[in-house]
DRENRO-747379 format. One record per atom (N, C-alpha, C, O): x, y, z. Coordinates in steps of 0.05 Angstrom, whole numbers, plus 5000, padded with zeros to 4 digits. Example, Ala and Ser with C-alpha at 12.3 -4.5 7.8 and 13.67 -1.06 7.14 Angstrom:
<atoms>
526448865156/524649105156/526449345156/528549345169/525749555142/527349795143/525850015157/526850235161/
</atoms>
This chain:
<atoms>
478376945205/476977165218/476077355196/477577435177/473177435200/472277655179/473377895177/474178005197/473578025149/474678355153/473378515137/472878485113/472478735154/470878945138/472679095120/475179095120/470579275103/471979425081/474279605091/475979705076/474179655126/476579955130/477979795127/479779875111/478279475138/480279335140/481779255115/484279255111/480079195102/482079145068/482279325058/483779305038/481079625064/482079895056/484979955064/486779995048/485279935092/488179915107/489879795096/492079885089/488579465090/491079355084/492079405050/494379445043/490879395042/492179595012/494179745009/495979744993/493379975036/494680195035/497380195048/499580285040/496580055073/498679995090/498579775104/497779745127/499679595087/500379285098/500679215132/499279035142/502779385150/503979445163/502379455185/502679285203/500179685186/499179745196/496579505204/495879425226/495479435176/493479165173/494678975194/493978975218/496778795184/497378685204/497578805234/496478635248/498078925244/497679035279/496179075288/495879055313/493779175264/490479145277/490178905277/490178855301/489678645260/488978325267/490578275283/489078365301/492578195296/493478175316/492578255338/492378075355/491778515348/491178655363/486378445372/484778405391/486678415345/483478395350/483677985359/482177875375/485777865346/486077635357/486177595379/484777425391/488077795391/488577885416/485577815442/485277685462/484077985426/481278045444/480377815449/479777715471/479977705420/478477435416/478677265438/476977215455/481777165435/483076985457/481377055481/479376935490/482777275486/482677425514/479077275524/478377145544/477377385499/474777305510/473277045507/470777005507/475876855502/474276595506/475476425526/475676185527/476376685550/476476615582/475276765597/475177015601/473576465609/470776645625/472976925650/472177155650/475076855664/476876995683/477277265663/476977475675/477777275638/479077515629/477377665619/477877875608/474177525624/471877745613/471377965624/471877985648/470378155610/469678525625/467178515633/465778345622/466178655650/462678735656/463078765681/465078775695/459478775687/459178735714/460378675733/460678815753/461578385730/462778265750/465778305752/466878325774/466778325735/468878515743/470078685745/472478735742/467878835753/467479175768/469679145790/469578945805/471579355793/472379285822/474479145816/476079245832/476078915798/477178815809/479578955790/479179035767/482478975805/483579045790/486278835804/487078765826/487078815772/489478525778/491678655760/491678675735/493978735780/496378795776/497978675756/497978425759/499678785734/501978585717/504778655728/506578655712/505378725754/507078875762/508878635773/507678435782/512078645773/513578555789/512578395816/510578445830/514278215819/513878085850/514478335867/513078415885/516378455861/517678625884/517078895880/518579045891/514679035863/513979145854/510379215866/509079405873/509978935864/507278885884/507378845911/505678945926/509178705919/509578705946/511579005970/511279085993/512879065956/513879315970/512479525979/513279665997/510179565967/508479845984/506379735998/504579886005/506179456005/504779326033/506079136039/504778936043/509579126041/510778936052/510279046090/509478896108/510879246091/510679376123/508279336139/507979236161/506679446124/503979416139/502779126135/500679126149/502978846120/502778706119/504878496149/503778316163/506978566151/508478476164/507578646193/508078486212/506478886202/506478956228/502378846235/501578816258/500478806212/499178726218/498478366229/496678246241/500478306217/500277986223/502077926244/501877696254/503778096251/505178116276/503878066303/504277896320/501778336298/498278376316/497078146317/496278076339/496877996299/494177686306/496977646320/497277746342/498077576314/500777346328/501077376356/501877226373/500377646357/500677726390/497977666405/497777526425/496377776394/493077796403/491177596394/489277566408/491277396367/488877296369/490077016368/491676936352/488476816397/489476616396/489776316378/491176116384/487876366355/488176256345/489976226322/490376016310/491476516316/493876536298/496876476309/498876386298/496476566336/498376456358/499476086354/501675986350/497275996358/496475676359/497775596337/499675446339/496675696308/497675556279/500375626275/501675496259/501775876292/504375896281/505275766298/507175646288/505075716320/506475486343/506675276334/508875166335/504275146323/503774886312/506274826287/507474606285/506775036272/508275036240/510574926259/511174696264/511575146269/514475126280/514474876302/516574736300/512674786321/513374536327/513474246321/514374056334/512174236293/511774016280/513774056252/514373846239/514774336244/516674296229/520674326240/522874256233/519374446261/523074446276/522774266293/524474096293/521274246307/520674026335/522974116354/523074356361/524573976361/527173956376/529474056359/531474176369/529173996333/531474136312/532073946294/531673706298/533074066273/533873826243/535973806247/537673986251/536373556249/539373456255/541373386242/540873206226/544173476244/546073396222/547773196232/549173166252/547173076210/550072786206/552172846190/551472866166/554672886196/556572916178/558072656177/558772556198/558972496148/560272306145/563572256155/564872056150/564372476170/566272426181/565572466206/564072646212/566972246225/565272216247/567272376267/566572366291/570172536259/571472796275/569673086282/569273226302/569073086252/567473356247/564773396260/563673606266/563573036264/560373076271/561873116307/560573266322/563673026315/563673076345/564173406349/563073526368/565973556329/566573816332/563373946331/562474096348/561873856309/560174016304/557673996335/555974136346/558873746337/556573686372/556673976388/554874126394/559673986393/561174146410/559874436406/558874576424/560074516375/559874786367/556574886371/555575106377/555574666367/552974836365/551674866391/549174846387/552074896416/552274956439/553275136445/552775186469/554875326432/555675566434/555375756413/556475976412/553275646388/553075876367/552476096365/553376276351/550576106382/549976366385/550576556394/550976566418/550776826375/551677036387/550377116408/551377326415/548877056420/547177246438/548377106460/549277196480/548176856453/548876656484/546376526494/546976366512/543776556489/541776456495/541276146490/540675986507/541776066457/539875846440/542275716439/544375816448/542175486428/543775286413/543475356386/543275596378/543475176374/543775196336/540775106326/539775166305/539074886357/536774836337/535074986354/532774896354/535475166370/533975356381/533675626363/531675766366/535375706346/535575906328/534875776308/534375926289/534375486302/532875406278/529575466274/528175506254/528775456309/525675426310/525075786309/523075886300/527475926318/527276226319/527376376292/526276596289/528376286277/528576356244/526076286227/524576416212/526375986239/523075886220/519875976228/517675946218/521576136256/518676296267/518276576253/516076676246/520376676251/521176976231/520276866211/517976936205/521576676194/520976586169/516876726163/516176936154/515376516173/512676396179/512176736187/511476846166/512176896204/510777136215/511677316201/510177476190/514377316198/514377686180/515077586151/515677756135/515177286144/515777266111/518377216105/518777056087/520677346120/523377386113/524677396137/523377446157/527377356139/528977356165/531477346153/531677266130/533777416169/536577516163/538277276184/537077206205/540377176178/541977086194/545477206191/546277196168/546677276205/549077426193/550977246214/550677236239/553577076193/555176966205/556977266224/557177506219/557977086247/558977296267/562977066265/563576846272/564277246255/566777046251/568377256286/568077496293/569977006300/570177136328/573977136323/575277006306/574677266339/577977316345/579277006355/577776876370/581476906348/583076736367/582776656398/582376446410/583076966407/583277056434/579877036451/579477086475/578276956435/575776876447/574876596462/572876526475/578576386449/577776246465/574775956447/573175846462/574775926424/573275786412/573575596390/574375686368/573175366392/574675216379/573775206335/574975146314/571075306343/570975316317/571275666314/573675636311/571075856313/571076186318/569176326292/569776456273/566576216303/564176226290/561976276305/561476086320/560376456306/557776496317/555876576299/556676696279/553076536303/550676636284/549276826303/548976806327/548277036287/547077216301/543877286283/543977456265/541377146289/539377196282/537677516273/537677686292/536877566259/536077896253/533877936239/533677856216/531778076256/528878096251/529378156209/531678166198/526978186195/527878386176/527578686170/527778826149/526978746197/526678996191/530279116200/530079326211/531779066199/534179116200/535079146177/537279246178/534279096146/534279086123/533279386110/530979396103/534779616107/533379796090/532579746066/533879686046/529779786070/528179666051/527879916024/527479905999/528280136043/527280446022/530680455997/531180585977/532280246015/534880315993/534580205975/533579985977/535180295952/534080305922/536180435900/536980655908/536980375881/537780535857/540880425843/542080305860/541580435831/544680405816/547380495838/547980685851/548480235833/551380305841/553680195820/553180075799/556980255830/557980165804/558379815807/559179665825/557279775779/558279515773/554679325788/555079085791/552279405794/550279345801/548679555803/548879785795/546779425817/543979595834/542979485852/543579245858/541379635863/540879615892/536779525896/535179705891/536279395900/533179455904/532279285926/533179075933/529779475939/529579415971/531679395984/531179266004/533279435984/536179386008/538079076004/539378936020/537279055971/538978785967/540478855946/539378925925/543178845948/545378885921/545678725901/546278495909/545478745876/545878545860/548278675840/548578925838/549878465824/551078565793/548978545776/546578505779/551078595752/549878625737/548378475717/547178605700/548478125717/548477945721/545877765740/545277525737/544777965759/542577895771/543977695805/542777565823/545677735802/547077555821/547577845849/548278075846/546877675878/545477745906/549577805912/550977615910/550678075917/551878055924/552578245949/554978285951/551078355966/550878425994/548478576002/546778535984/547178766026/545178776032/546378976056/548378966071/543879206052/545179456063/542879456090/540579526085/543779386123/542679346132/543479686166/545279846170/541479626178/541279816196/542879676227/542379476240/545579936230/546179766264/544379666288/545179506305/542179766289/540179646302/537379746291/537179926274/535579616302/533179546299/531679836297/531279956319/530379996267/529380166262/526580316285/525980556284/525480156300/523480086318/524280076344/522480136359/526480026355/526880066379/526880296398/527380526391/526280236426/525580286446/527780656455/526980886458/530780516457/532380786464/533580686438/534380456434/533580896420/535580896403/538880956409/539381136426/540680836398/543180976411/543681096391/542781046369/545281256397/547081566387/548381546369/550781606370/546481426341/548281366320/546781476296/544281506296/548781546270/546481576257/544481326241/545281096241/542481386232/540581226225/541481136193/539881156174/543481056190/544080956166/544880686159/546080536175/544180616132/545180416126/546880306117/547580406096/548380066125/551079936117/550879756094/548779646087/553279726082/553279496057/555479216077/557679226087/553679026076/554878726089/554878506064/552678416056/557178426054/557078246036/555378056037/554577986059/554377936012/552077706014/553577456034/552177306048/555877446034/557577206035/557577196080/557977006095/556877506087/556777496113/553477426117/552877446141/550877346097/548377416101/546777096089/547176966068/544977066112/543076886100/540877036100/540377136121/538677086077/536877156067/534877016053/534276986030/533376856088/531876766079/528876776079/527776866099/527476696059/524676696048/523376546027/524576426009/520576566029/519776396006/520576405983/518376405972/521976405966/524276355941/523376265920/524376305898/520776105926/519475885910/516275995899/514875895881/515776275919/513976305910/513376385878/512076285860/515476675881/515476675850/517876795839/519176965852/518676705811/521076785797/521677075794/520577245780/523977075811/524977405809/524677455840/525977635851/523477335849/522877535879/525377625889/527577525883/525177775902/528077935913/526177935943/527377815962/524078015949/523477975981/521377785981/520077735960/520577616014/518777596014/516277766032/516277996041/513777516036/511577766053/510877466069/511677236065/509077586090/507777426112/506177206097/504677216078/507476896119/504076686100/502176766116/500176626114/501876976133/499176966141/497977166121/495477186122/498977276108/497177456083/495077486067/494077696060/494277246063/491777096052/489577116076/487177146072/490977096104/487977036131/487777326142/486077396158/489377436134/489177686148/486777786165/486277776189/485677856146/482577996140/480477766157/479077786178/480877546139/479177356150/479877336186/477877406197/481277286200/482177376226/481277576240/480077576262/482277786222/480678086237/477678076238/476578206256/475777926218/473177996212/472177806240/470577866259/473477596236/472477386263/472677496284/470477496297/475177656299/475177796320/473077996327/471778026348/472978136306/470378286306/467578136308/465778196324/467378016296/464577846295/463977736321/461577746327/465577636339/465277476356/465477716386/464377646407/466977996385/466678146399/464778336396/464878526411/462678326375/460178426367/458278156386/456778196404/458877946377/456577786399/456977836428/455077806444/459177906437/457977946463/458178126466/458778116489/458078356461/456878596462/453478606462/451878736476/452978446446/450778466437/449578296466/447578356478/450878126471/448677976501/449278126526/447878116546/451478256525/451578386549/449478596547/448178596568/448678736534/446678906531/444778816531/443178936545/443878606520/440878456524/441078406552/438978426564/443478326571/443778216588/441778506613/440378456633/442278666605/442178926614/438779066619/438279286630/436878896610/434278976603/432978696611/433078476599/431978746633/430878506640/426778496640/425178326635/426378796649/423078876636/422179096631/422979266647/420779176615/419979506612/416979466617/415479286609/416479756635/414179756656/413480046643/414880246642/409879976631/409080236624/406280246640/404380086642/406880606653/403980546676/404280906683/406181076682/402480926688/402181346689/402681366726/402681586739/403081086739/403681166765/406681106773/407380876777/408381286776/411081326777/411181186805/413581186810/409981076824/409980926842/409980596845/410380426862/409180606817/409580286812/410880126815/413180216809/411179906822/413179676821/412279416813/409879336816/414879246799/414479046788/416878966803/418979086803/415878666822/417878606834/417278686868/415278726881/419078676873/419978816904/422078966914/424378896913/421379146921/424079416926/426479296935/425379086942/428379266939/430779276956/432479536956/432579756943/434079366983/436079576989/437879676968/438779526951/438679996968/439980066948/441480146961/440780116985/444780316957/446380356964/446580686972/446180866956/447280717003/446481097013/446981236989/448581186972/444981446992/446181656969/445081566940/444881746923/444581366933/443581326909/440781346899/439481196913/439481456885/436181496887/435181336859/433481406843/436981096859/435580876833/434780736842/435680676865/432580586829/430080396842/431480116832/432080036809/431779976860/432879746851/430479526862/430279526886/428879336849/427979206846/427778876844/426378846824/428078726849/426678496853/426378296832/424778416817/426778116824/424077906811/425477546826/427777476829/423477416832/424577206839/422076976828/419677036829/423076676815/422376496809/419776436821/420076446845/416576366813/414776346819/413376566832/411276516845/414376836828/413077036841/410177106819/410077096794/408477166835/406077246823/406177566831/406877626854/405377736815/404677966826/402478096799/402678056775/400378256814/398878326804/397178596783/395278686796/397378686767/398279036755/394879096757/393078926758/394579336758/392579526762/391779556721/393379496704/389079646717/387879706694/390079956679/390580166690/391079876657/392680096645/395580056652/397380196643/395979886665/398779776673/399879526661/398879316664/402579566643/402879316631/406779276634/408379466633/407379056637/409679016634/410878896613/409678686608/412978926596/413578726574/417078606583/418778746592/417378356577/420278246589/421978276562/420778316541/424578266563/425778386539/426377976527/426977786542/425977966502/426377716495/429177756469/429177816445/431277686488/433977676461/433377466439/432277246438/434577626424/434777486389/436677376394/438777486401/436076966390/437476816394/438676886356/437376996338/442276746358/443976786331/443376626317/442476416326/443476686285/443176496274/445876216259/447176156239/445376166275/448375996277/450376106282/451776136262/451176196302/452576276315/455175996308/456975976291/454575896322/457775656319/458675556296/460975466293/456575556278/456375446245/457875706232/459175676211/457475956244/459576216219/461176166236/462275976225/462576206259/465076186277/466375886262/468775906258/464975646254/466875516242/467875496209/469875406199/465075636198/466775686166/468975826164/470575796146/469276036191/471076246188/474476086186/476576076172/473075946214/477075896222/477275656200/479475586193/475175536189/476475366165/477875576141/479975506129/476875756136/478075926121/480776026136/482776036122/480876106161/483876166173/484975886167/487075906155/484475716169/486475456172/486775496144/488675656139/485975446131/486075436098/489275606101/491575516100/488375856105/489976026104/493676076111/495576186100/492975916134/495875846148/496975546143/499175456151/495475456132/497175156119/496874996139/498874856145/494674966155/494674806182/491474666178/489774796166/490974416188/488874376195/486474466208/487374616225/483474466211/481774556220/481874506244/481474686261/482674216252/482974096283/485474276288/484674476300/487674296285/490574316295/489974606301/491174716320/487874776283/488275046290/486275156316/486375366328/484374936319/482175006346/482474786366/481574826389/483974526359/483474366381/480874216384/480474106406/479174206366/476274216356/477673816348/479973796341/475873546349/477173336339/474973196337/475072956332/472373346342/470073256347/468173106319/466472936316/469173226308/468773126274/470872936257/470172826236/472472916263/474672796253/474672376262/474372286284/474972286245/475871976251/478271916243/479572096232/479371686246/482071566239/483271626211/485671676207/481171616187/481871576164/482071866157/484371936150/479672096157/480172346153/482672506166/484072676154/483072396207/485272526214/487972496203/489872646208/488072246186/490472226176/491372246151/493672186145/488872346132/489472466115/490472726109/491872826091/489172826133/489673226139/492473156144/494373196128/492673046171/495873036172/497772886149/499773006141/497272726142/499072686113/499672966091/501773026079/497373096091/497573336071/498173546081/498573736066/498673566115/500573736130/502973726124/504273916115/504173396130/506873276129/507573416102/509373576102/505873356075/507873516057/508373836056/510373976050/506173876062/507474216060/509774286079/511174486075/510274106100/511874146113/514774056105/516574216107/515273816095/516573726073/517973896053/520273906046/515674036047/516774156023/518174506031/519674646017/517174556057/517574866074/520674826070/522274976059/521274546086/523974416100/526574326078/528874396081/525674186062/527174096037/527974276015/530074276001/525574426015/526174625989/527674906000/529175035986/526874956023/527075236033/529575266057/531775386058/528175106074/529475156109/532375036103/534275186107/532774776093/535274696091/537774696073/539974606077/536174856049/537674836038/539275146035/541475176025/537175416049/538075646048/539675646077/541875746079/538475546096/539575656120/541575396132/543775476139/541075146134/541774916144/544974896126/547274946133/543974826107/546574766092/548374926094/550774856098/547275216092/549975426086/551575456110/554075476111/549975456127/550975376159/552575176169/553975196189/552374996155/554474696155/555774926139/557475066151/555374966120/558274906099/559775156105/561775166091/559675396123/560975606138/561775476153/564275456152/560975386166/562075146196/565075026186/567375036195/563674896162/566474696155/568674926145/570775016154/567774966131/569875226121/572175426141/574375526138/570275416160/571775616187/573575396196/575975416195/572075176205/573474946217/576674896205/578974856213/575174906178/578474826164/580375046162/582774976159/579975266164/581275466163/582675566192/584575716194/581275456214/582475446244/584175246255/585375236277/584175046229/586074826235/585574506249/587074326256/582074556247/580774316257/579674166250/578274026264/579974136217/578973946198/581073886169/582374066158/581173696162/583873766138/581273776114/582173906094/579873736112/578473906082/576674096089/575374076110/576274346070/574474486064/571874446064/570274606073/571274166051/568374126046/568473896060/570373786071/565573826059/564573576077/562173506069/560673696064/561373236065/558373126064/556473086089/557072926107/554573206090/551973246115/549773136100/549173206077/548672936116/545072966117/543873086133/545073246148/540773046134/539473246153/537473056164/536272906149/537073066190/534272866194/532273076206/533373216223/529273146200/528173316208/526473176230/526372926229/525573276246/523773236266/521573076256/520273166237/520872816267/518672646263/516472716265/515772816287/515172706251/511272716261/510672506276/511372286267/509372506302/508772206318/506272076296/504772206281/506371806299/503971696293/500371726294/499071776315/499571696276/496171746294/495471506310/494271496332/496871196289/496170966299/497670776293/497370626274/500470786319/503670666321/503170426307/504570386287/501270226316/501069896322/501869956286/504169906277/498970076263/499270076241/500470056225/500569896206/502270356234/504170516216/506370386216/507870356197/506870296242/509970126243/509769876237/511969766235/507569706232/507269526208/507669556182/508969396168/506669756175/507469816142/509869936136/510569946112/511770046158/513970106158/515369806157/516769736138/515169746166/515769326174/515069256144/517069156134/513369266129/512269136104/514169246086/515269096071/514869526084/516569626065/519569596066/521169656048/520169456097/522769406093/522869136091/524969076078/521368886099/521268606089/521568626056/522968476042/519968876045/519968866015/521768916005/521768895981/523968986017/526669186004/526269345985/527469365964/522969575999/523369765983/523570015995/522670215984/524770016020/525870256032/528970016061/528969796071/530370176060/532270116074/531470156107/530170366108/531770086122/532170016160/533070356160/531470526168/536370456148/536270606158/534870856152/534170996170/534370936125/532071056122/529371126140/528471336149/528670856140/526170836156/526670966191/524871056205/529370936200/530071056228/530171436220/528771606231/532271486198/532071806190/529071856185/528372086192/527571726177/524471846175/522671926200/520772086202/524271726220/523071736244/524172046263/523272146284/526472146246/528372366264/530672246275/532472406279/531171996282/533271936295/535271826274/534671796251/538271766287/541071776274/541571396272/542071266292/541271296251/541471036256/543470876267/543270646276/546171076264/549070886275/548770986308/550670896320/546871146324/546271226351/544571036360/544870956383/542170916340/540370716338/541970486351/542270406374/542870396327/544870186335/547170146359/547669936372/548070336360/549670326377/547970326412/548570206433/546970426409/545270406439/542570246442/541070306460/541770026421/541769766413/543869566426/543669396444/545869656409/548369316426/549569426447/551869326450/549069576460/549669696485/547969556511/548669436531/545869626503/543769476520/543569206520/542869076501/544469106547/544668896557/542368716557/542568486566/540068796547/537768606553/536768566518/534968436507/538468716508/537768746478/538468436463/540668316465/535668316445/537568096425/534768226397/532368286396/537168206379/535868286355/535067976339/536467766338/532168036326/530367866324/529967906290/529468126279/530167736282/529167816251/525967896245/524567736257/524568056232/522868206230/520068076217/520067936196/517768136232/516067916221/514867686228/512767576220/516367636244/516267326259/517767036239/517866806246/518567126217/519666926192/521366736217/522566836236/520966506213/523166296216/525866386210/526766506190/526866306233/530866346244/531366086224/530465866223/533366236208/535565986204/537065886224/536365866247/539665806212/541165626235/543065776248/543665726271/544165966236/546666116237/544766326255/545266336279/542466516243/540566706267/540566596293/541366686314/538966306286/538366226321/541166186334/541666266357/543566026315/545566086340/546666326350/548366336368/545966456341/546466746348/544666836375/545566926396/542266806371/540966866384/541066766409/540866906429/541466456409/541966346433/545366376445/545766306468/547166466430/549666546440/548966796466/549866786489/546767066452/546167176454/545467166491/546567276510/543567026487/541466946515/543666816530/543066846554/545866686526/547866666544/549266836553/550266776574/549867056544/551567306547/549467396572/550167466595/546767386563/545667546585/545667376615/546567446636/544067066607/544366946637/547166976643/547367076666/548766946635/552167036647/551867326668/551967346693/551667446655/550867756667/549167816693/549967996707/546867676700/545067626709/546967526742/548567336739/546767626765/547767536786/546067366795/543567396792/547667106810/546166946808/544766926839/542966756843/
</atoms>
């Protein structure tokens, strides 16, 4: 890099100094051999924060969260995509298998009564969390540990909690940590409780308490949210954040068109003539008491105007693509909400076999990844592993810990005959396992099985159509005797 004379004047004098100006001008250089980091015209206006996750998000975490609240309530198409998330990512509920088959019957038992409220089951507060999750960004779950005398075999309940129960304004140093947004940490950076409100800041009758906030150990709190978005986050914000705007502009746009035809609707001819006696049309009856001229026009009428008399009919401005901006839009909402163009209108009119099942394949992962990275491992797991913990501590399990899988809710097929061929191909190949291929489907494979050789009409067939050995077919035909046996004759 070239240097003028101040520059080797400087550096003479003061080395120190030389160096921090070249640096500083490298600096620029860089900077401007990215078209994004260039100055001018065009990026007038834009101003891009170096601030904290939780630093950027806290002074429009509120109004971000009560505006996307609003579509969720009112516009149906944001309604639709968050329905859609939560029924294709919870469905019926993610299901746990625990490898001890005492604990999976306890846990049958328990989650029929988890809830504190008494309403849901366990995967009914799954689809209720992942709906909080998806609309306000963040959601609270606070284990509820119950008395002896309640009568419960595991003495565990979950109690779901919007996040605005979270004082968000609590903020500042305490001993041995600090506090920011209403989450405690040491000193160390480690989540160790969360100072939350006895009820709901927003509610209807407040009761007669004061408005303050409590400290609840992390260890009583699930706090969950996007985690993954970015390093450091301490809260999250709404995924509808990105469509916001785009949502609101559509609502408006589309309640500007009919405004606009109801008013055209409204002007059917303007009659200019110096005789206030005129008519275009034919009088009718008007209603007593009213002195407005109500008038006439009917299909093939001829009528005839005097010299100086002219009528003009009002002709509306047809849109100019009207259906063509209504659909760039919601492709941009879909964009927005992580959902398909079809899934978010119901629209399938454009779509074939190969494109519909690409969208849905690239659904399946984001969903995948919501579920695996996020849903089960913050809320699902810790949930088993309180479960087991209580369990063992009540006297109804002899270990502490325990191994669980999870099977999530299936996506149905676009095109069964297909898909369950190539499911068939990958397990002839031995490169996915039978039971695998049943957990992919959502279901429990030793339930598979078992209500398989249960069923009396059932004979298991080797896969494919491959030729029976000797030992299969006698099986098979052992088989078909068990049933004609069965069979009254």
């Amino acid at each position: 890099m070239k240097t003028n004379f101040i520059d080797r004047a400087i550096e003479y004098v003061a080395p120190g100094i030389a160096a921090r100006r070249m640096r500083a001008r490298v600096s620029i250089h860089a900077a401007r051999g990215f078209d994004g980091a260039k100055r001018g015209p065009r990026s007038a206006g834009w101003r891009a924060s170096g601030a904290s996750s939780t630093a950027e998000v806290l002074p429009a975490l509120g109004v971000l969260r009560n505006r996307a609240r609003d579509l969720v309530r009112n516009n149906p198409h944001i309604r639709r995509a968050l329905k859609i998330l939560v029924a294709n990512a919870i469905g019926t509920g993610v299901q746990a298998k625990f490898t001890d088959k005492a604990l999976q019957k306890l846990w049958k038992r328990w989650v029929k009564v988890c809830d504190a409220g008494g309403l849901l089951d366990f995967y009914g507060l799954q689809a209720q969390a992942y709906k909080a999750l998806k609309e306000s960004g963040e959601v609270l779950l606070r284990f509820r540990t119950r008395l002896p005398q309640d009568g419960m075999e595991v003495p565990l309940q979950l109690q779901i909690l919007e996040i605005d129960f979270l004082d968000t304004l609590k903020v500042g140093a305490v001993d041995g940590g600090f506090i920011v947004a209403g989450v405690q940490f040491n000193m160390i950076g480690q989540r160790t409780g969360y100072w939350l409100f006895d009820q709901h800041p927003g509610e209807v009758a407040q009761v007669p308490r004061n408005m303050l906030s409590r400290f609840v150990p992390a260890s009583e709190i699930i706090h969950l949210f996007d985690a993954i978005d970015r390093p450091n986050a301490v809260r999250g914000f709404p995924w509808l954040a990105s469509a916001i705007w785009k949502a609101r502009d559509l609502d408006e746009y589309q309640d500007a068109e009919l405004v606009r035809k109801k008013i055209e609707a409204c002007f059917a001819a303007f009659v200019t003539s110096s005789d206030e006696g005129f008519q275009v049309g034919r009088t009718t009856a008007s209603a007593p008491g009213d002195s407005r001229r109500v008038e006439s026009l009917s299909p093939g009428m001829v009528e005839y105007l005097r010299p100086g008399e002219t009528v003009d009919f009002s002709a509306p401005a047809t849109s100019n693509d009207y259906e063509g901006n209504v659909r760039v839009d919601l492709r941009a909402i879909a964009a927005g909400t992580d959902t398909t163009y079809e899934q978010l209108t119901g629209d399938y009119s454009q779509v074939n076999f190969t494109s519909g099942r690409m969208g849905k394949m690239e659904f399946k992962r984001f969903l995948e990844q919501d579920l695996w990275l996020i849903f089960i491992p913050m809320f699902c797991e810790a949930v088993a592993s309180r479960f087991v913990s209580t369990a063992y501590l009540a006297g109804r399990t002899k270990q502490p810990l325990a191994d669980v899988s999870w099977s999530p809710q299936r996506i149905e097929f676009i095109d069964p005959l297909r898909e369950a061929n190539g499911i068939i191909a990958l397990i002839d190949a031995r490169l996915k396992s039978r039971h695998q291929s049943i957990r992919d489907l959502g279901e429990d494979p030793d339930e598979v099985d078992a209500e398989i050789n249960a069923d009396p009409l059932a004979i298991e067939v080797p896969i494919s159509g491959r030729s029976l050995d000797a030992k299969s077919a006698h099986d098979v035909l052992d088989r078909l005797e068990q049933i004609l046996s069965a069979v009254p004759q």
